[in-house]
mmCIF file of the C-alpha atoms, coordinates in Angstrom:
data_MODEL
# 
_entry.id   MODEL 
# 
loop_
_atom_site.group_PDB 
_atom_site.id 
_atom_site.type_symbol 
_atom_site.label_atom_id 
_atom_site.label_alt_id 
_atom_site.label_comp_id 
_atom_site.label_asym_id 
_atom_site.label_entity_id 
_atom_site.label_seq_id 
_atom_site.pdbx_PDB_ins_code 
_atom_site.Cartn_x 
_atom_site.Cartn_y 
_atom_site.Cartn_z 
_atom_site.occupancy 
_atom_site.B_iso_or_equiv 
_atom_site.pdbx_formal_charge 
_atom_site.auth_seq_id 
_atom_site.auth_comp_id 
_atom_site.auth_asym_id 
_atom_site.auth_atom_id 
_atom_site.pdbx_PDB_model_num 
ATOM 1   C CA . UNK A 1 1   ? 0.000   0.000   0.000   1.00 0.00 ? 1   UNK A CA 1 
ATOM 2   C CA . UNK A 1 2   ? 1.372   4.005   -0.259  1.00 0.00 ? 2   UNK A CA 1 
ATOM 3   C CA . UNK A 1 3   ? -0.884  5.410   2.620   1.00 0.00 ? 3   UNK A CA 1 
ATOM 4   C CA . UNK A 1 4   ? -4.217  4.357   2.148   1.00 0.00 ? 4   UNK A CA 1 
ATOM 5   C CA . UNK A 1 5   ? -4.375  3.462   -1.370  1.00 0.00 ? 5   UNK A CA 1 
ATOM 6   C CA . UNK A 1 6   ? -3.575  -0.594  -1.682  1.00 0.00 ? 6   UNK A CA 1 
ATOM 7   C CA . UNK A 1 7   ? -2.229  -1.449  -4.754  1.00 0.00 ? 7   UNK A CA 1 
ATOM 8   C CA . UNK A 1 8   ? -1.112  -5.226  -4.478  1.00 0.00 ? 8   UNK A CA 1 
ATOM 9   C CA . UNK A 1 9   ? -2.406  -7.811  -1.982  1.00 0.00 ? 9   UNK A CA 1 
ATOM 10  C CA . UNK A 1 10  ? -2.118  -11.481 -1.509  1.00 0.00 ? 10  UNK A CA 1 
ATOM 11  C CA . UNK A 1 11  ? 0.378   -12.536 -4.112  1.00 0.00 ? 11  UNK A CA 1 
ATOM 12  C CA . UNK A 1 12  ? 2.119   -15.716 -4.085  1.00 0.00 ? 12  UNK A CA 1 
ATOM 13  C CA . UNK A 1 13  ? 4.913   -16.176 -6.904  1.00 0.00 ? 13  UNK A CA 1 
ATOM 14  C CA . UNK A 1 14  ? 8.216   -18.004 -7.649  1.00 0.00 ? 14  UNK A CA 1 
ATOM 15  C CA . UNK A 1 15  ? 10.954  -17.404 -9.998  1.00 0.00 ? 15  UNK A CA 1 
ATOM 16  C CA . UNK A 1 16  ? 13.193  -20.233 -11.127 1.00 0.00 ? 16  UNK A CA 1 
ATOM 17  C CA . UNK A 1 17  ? 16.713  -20.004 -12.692 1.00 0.00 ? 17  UNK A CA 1 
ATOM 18  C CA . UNK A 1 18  ? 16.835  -19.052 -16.461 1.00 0.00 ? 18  UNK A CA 1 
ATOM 19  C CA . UNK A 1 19  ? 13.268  -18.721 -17.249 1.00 0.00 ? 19  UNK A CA 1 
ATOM 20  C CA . UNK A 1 20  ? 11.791  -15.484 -18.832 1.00 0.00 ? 20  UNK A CA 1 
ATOM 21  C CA . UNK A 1 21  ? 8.761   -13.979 -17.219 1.00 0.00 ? 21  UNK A CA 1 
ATOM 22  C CA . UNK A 1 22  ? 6.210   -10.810 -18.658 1.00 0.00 ? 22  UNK A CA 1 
ATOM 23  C CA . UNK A 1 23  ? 4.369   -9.259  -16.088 1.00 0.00 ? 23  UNK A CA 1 
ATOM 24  C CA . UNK A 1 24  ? 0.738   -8.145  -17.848 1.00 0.00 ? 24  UNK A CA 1 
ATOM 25  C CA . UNK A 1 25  ? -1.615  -6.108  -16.765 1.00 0.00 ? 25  UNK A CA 1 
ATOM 26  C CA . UNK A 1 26  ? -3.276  -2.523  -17.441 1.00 0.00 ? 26  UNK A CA 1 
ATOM 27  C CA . UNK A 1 27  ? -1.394  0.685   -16.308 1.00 0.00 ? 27  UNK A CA 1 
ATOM 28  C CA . UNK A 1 28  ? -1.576  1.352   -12.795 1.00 0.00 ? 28  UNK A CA 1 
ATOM 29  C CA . UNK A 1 29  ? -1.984  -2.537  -11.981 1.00 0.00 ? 29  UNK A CA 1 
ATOM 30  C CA . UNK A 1 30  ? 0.928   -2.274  -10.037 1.00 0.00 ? 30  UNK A CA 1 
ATOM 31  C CA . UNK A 1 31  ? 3.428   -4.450  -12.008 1.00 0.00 ? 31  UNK A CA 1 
ATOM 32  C CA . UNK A 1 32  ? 6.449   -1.981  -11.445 1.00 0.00 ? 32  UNK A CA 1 
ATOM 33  C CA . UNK A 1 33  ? 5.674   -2.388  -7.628  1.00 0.00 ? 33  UNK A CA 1 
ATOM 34  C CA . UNK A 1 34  ? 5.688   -5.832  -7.568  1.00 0.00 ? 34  UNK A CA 1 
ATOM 35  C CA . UNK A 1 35  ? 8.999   -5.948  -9.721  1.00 0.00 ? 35  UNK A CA 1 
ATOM 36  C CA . UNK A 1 36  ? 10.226  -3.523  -7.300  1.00 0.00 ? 36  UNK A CA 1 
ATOM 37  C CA . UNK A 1 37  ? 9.443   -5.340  -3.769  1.00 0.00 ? 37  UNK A CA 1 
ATOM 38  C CA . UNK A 1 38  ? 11.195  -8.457  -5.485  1.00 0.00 ? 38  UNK A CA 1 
ATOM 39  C CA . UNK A 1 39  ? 14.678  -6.219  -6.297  1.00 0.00 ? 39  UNK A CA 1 
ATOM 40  C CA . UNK A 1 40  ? 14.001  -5.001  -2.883  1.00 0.00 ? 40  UNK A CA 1 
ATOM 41  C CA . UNK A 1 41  ? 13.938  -1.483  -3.839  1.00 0.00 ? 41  UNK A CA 1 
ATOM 42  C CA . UNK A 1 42  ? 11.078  -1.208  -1.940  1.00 0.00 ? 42  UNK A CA 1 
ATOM 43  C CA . UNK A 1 43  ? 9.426   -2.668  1.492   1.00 0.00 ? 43  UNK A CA 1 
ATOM 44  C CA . UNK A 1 44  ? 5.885   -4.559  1.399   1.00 0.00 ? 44  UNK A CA 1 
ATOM 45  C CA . UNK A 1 45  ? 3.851   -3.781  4.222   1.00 0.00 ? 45  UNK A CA 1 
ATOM 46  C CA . UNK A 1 46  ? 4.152   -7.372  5.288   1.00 0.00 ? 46  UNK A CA 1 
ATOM 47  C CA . UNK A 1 47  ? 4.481   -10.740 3.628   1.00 0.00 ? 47  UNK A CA 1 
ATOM 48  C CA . UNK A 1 48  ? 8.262   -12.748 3.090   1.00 0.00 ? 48  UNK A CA 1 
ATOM 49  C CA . UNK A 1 49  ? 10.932  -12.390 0.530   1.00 0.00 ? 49  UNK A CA 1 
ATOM 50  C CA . UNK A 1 50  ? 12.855  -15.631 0.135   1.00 0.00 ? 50  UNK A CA 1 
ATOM 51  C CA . UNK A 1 51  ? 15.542  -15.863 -2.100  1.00 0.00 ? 51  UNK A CA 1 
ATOM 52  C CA . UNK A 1 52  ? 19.014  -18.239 -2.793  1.00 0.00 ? 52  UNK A CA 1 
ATOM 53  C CA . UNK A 1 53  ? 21.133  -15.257 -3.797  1.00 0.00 ? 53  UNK A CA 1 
ATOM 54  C CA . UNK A 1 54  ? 23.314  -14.937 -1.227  1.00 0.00 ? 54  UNK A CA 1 
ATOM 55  C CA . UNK A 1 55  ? 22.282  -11.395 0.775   1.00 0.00 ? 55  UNK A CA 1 
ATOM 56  C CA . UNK A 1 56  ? 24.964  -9.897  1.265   1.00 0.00 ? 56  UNK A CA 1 
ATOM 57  C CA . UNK A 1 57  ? 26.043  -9.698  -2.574  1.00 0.00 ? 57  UNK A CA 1 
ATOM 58  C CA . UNK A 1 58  ? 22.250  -9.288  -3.501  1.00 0.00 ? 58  UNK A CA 1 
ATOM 59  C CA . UNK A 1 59  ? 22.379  -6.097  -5.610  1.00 0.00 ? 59  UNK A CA 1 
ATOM 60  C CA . UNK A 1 60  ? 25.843  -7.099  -7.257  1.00 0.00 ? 60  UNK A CA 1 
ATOM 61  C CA . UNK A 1 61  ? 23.203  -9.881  -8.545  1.00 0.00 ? 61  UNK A CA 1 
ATOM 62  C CA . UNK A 1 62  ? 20.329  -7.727  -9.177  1.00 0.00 ? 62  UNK A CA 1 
ATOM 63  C CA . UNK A 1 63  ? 19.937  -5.722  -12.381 1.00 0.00 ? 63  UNK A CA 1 
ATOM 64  C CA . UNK A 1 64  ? 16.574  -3.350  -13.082 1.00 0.00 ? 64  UNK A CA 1 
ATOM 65  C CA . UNK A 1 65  ? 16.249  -1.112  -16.040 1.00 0.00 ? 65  UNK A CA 1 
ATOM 66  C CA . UNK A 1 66  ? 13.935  1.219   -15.117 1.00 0.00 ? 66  UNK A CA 1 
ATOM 67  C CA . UNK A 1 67  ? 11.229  2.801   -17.747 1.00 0.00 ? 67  UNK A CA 1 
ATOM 68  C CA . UNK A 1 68  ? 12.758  6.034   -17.379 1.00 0.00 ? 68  UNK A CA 1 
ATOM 69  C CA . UNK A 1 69  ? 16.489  5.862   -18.140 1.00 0.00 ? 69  UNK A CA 1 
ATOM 70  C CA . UNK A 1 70  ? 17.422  9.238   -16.329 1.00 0.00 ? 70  UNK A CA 1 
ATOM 71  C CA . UNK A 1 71  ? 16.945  7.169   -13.197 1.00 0.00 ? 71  UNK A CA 1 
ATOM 72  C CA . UNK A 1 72  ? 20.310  5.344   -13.847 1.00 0.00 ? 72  UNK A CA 1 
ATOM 73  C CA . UNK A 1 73  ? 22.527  7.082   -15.810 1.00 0.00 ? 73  UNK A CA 1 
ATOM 74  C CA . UNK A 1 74  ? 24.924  9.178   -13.642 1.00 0.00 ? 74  UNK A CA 1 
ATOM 75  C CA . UNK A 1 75  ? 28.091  9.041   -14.797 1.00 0.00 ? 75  UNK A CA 1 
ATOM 76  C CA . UNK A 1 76  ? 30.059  11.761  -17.225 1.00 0.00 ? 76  UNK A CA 1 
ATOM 77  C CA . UNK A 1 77  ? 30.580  9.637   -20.186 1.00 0.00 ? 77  UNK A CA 1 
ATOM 78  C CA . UNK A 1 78  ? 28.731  6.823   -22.273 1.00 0.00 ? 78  UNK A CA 1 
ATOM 79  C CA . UNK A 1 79  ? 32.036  4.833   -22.113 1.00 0.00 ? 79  UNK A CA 1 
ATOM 80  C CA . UNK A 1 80  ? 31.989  5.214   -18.424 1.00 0.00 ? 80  UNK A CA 1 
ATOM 81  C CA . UNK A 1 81  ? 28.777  4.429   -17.401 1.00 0.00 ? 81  UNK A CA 1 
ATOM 82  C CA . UNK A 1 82  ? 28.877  1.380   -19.543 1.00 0.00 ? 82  UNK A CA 1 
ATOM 83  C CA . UNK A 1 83  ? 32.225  0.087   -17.744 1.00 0.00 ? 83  UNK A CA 1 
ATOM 84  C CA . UNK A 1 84  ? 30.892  0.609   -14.299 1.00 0.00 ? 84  UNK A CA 1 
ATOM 85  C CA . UNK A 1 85  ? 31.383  -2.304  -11.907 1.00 0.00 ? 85  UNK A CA 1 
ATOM 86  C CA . UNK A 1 86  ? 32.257  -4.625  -14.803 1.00 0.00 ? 86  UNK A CA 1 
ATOM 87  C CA . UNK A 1 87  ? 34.174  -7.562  -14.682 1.00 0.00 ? 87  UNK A CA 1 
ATOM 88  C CA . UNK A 1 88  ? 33.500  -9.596  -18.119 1.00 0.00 ? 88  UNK A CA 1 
ATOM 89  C CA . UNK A 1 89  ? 35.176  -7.276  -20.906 1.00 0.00 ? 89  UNK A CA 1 
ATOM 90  C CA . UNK A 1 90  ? 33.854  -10.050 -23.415 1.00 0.00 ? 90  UNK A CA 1 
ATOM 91  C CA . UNK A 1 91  ? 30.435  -9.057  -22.577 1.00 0.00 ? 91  UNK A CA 1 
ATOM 92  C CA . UNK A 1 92  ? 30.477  -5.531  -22.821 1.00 0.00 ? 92  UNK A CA 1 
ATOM 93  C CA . UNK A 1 93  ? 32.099  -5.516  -26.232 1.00 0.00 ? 93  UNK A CA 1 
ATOM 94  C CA . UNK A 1 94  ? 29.361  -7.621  -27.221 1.00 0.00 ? 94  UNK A CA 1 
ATOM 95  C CA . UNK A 1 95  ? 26.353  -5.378  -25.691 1.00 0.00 ? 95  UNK A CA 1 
ATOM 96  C CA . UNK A 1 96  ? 28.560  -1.982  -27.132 1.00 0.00 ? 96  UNK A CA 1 
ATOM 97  C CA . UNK A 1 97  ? 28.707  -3.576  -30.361 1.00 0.00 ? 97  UNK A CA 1 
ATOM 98  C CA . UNK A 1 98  ? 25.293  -5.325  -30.719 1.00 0.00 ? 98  UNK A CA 1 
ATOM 99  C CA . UNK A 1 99  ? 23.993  -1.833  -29.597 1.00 0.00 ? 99  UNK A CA 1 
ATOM 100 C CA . UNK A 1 100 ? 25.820  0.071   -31.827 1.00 0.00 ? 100 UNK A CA 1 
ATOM 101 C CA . UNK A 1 101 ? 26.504  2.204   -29.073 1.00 0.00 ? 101 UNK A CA 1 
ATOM 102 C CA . UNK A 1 102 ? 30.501  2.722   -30.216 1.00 0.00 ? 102 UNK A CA 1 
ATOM 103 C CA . UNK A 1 103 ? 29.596  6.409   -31.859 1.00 0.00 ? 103 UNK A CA 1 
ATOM 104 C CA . UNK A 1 104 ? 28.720  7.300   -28.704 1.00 0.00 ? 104 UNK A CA 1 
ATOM 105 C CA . UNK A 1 105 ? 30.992  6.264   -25.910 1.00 0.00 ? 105 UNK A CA 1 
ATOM 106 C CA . UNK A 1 106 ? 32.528  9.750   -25.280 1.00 0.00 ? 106 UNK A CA 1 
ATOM 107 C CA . UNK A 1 107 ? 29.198  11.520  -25.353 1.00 0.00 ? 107 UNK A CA 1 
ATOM 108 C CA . UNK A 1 108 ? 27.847  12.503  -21.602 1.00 0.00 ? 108 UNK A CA 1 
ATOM 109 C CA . UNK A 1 109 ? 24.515  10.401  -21.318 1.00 0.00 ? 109 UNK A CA 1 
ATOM 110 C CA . UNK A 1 110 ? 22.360  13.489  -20.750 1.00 0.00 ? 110 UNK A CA 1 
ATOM 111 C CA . UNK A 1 111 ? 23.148  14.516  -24.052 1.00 0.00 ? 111 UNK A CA 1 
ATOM 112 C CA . UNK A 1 112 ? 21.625  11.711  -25.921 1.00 0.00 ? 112 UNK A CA 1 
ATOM 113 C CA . UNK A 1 113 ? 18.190  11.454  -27.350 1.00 0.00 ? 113 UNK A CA 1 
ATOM 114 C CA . UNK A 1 114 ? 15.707  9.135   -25.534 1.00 0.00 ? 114 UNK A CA 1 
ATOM 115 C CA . UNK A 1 115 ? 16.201  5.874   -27.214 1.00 0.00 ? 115 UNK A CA 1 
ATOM 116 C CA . UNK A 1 116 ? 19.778  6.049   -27.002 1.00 0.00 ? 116 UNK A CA 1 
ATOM 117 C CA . UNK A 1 117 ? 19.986  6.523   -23.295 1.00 0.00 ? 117 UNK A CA 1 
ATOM 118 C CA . UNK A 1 118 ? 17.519  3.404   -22.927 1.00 0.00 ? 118 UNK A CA 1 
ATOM 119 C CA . UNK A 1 119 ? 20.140  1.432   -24.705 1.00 0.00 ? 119 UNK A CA 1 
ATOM 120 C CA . UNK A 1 120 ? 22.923  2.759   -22.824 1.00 0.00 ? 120 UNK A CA 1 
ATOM 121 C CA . UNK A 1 121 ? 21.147  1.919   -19.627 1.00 0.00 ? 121 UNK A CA 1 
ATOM 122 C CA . UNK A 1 122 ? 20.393  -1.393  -21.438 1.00 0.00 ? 122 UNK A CA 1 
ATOM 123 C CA . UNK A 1 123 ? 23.975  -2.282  -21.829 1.00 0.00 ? 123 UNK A CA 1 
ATOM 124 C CA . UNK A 1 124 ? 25.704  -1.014  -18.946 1.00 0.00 ? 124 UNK A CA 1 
ATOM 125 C CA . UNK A 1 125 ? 23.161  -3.418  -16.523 1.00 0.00 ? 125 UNK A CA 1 
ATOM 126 C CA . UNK A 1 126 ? 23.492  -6.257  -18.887 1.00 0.00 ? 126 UNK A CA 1 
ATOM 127 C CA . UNK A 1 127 ? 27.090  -5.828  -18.677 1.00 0.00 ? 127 UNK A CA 1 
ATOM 128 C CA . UNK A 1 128 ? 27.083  -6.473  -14.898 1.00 0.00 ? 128 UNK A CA 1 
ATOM 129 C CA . UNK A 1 129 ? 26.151  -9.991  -15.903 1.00 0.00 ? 129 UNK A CA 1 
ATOM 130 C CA . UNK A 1 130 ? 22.913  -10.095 -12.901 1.00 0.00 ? 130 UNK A CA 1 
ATOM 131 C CA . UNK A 1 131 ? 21.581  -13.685 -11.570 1.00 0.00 ? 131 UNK A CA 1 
ATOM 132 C CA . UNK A 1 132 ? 18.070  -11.708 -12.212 1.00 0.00 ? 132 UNK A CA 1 
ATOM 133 C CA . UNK A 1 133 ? 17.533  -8.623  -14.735 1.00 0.00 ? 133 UNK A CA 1 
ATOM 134 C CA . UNK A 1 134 ? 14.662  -6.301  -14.484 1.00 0.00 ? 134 UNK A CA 1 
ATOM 135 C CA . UNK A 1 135 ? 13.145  -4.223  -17.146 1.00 0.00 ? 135 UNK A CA 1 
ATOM 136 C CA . UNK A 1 136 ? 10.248  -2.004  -17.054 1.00 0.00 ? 136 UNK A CA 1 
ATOM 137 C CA . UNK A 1 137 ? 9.279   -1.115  -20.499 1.00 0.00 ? 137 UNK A CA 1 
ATOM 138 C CA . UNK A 1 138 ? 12.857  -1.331  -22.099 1.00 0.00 ? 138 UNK A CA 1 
ATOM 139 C CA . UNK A 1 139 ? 11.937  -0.814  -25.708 1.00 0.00 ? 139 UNK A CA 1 
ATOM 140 C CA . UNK A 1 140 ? 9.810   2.204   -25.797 1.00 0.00 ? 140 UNK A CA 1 
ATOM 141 C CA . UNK A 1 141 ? 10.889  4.519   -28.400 1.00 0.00 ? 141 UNK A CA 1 
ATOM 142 C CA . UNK A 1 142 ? 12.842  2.324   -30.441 1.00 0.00 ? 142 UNK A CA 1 
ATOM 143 C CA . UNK A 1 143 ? 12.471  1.352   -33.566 1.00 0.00 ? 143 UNK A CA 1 
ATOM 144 C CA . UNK A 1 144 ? 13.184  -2.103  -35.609 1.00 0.00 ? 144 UNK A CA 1 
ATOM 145 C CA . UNK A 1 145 ? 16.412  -2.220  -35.574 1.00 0.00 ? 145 UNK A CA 1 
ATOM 146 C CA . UNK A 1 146 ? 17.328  -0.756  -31.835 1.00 0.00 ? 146 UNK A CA 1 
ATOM 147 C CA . UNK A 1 147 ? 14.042  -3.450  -30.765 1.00 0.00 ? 147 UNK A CA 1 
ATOM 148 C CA . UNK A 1 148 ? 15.718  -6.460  -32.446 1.00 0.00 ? 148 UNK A CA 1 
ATOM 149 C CA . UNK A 1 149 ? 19.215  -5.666  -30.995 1.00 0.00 ? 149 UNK A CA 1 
ATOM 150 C CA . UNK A 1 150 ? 17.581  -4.995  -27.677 1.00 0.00 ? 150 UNK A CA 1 
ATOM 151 C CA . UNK A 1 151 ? 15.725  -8.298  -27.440 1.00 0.00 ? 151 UNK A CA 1 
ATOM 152 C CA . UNK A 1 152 ? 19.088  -10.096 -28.859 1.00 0.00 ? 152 UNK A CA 1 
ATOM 153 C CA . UNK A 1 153 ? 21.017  -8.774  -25.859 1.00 0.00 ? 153 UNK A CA 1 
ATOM 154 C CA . UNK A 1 154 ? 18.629  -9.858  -23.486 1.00 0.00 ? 154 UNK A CA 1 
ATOM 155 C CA . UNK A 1 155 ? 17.977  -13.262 -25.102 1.00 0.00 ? 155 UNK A CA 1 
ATOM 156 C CA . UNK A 1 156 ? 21.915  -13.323 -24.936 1.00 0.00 ? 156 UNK A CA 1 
ATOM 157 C CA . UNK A 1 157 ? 21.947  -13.447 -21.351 1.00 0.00 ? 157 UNK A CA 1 
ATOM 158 C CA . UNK A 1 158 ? 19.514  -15.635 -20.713 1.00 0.00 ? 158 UNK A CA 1 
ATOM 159 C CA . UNK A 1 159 ? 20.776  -18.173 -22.968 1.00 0.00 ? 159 UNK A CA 1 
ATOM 160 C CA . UNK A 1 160 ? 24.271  -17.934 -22.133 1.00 0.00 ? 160 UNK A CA 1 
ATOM 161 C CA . UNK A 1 161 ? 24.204  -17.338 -18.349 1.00 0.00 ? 161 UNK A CA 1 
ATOM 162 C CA . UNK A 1 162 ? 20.965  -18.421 -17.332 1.00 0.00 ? 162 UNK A CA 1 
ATOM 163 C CA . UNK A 1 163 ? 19.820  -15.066 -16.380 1.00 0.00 ? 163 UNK A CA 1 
ATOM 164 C CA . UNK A 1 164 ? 16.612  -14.970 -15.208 1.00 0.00 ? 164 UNK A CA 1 
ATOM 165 C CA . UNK A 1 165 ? 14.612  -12.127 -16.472 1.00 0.00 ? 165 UNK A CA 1 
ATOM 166 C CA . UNK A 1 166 ? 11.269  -10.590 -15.429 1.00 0.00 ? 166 UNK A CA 1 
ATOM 167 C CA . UNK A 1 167 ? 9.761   -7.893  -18.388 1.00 0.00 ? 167 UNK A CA 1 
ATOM 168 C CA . UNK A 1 168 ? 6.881   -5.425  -18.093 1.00 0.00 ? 168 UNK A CA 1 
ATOM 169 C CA . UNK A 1 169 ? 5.980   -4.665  -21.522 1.00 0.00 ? 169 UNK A CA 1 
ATOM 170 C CA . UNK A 1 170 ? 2.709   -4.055  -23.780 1.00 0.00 ? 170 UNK A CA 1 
ATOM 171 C CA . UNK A 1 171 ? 4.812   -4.257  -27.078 1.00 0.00 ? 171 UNK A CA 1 
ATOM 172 C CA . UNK A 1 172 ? 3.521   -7.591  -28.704 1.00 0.00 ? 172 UNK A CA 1 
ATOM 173 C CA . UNK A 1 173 ? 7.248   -7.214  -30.211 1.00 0.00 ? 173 UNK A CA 1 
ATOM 174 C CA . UNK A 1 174 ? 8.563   -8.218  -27.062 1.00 0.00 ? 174 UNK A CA 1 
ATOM 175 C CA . UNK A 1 175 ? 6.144   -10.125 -25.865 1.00 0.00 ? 175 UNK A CA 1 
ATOM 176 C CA . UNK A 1 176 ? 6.130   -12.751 -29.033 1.00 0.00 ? 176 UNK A CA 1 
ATOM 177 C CA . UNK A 1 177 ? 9.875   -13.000 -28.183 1.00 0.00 ? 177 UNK A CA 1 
ATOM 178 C CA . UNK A 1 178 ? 10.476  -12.818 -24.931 1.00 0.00 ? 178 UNK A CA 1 
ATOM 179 C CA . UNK A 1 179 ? 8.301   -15.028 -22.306 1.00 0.00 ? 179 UNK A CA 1 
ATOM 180 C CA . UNK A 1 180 ? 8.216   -18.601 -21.388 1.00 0.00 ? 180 UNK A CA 1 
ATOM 181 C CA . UNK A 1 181 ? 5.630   -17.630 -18.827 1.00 0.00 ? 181 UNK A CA 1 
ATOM 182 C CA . UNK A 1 182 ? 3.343   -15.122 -17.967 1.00 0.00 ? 182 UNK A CA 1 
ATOM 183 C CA . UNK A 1 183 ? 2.058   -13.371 -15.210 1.00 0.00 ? 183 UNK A CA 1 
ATOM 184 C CA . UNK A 1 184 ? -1.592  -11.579 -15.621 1.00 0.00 ? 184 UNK A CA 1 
ATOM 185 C CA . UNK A 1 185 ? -1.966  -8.843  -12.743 1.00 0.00 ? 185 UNK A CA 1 
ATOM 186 C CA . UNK A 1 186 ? -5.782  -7.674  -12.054 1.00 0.00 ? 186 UNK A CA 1 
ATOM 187 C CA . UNK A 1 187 ? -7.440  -6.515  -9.640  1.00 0.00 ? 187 UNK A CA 1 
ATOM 188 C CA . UNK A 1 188 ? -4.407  -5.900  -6.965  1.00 0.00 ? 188 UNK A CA 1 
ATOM 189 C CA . UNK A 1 189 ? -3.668  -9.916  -7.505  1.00 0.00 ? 189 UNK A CA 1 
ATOM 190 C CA . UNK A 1 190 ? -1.944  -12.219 -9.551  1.00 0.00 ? 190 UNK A CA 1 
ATOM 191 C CA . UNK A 1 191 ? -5.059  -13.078 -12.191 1.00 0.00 ? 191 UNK A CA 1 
ATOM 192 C CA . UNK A 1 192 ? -3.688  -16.039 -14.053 1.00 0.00 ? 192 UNK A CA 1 
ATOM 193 C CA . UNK A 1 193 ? -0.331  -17.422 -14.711 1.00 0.00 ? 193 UNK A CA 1 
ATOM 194 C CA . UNK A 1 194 ? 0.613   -19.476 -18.023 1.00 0.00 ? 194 UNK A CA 1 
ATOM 195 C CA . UNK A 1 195 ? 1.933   -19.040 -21.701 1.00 0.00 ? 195 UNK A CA 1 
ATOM 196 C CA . UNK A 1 196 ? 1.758   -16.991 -24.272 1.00 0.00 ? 196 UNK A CA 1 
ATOM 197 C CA . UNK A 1 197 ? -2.542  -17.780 -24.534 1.00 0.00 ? 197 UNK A CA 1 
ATOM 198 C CA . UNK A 1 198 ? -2.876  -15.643 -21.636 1.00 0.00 ? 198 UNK A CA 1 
ATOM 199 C CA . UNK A 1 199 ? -1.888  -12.405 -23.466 1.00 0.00 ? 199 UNK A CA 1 
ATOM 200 C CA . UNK A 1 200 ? -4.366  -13.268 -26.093 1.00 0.00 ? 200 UNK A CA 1 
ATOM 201 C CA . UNK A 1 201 ? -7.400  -13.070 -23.246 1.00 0.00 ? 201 UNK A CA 1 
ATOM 202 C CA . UNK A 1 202 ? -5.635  -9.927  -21.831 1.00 0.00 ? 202 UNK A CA 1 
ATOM 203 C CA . UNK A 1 203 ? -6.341  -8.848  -25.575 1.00 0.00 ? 203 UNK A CA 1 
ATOM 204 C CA . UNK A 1 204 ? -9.924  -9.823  -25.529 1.00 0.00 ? 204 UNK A CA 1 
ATOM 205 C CA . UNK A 1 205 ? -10.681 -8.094  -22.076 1.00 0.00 ? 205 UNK A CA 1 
ATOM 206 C CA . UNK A 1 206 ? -9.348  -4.987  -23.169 1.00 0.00 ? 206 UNK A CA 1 
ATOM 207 C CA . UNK A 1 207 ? -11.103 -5.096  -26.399 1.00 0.00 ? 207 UNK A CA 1 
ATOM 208 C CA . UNK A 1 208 ? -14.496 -5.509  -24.322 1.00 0.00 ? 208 UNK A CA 1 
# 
């Protein structure tokens, strides 16, 4: 709840190693909430948080891309930001380069357009190799060819290092691509959770 206003109640959920999850639901549902109480970037009220990731290294494990990219960005060059914390040189040159974010590495991140500061913050979390990634709304503004590369890094991880990774997104783009399950939010509770038919009756109730 924030005051009096309760936005999420009763929910029960488990993430497992390497799968890909999409959080669905209309704006205002609360599925940046939920994805934040899970990074624990944010308290519930009550309830448990149990996890295997060792504690004390949890947010060296934890990556979230949030929806707006001026939340994360903070240091003076693209190059920089990118190279923060990172420890696999392989995998940056990869994200840089499948990004096409090489132009830009001496540019301060403020200076760039929208788009390109979503793929900056894109690469430089993805970089940091996390156990879990975190993205709320990652491709908004992009168009084919940023999408494509954006969904290719992400598949990258998960493929290659198991990554687990939970998406909020209404883009059927992503959400053709992305998911091996979903999660339907309604009503302050977890709805439904299965494949890829569940987006098709989110579809149909918002067509009603």
């Amino acid at each position: 709840s924030f005051g009096k206003k309760e936005v999420l109640s009763n929910i029960n959920l488990s993430l497992y190693q390497g799968e890909r999850i999409l959080l669905l639901g209309e704006n205002g549902c609360g599925k940046t909430t939920l994805t934040k109480i899970m990074d624990k970037l944010i308290k519930p009220n009550k309830g448990i948080i149990e996890s295997k990731i060792n504690k004390r290294h949890w947010f060296k494990n934890i990556g979230y891309i949030f929806q707006n990219p001026n939340y994360q960005l903070f240091m003076p060059t693209v190059e920089k930001e990118i190279s923060y914390n990172v420890e696999d040189n392989e995998l940056k040159e990869y994200l840089i380069n499948k990004l096409n974010l090489k132009p830009l590495l001496s540019r301060h991140p403020f200076s760039l357009s929208e788009g390109q500061k979503r793929k900056v913050a894109v690469c430089a979390i993805c970089a940091l190799k996390p156990q879990i990634l975190f993205l709320d709304e990652p491709t908004v503004g992009q168009d084919e060819e940023n999408l494509k590369a954006i969904l290719e890094c992400i598949l990258y991880l998960n493929e290659k290092y198991k990554t687990t990774i939970v998406l909020i997104s209404h883009d059927e783009r992503c959400i053709k691509q992305i998911p091996n399950r979903i999660v339907y939010i309604k009503d302050k509770m977890i709805y439904k959770i299965g494949g890829k038919e569940i987006y098709s009756e989110y579809k149909e109730n918002l067509d009603v």
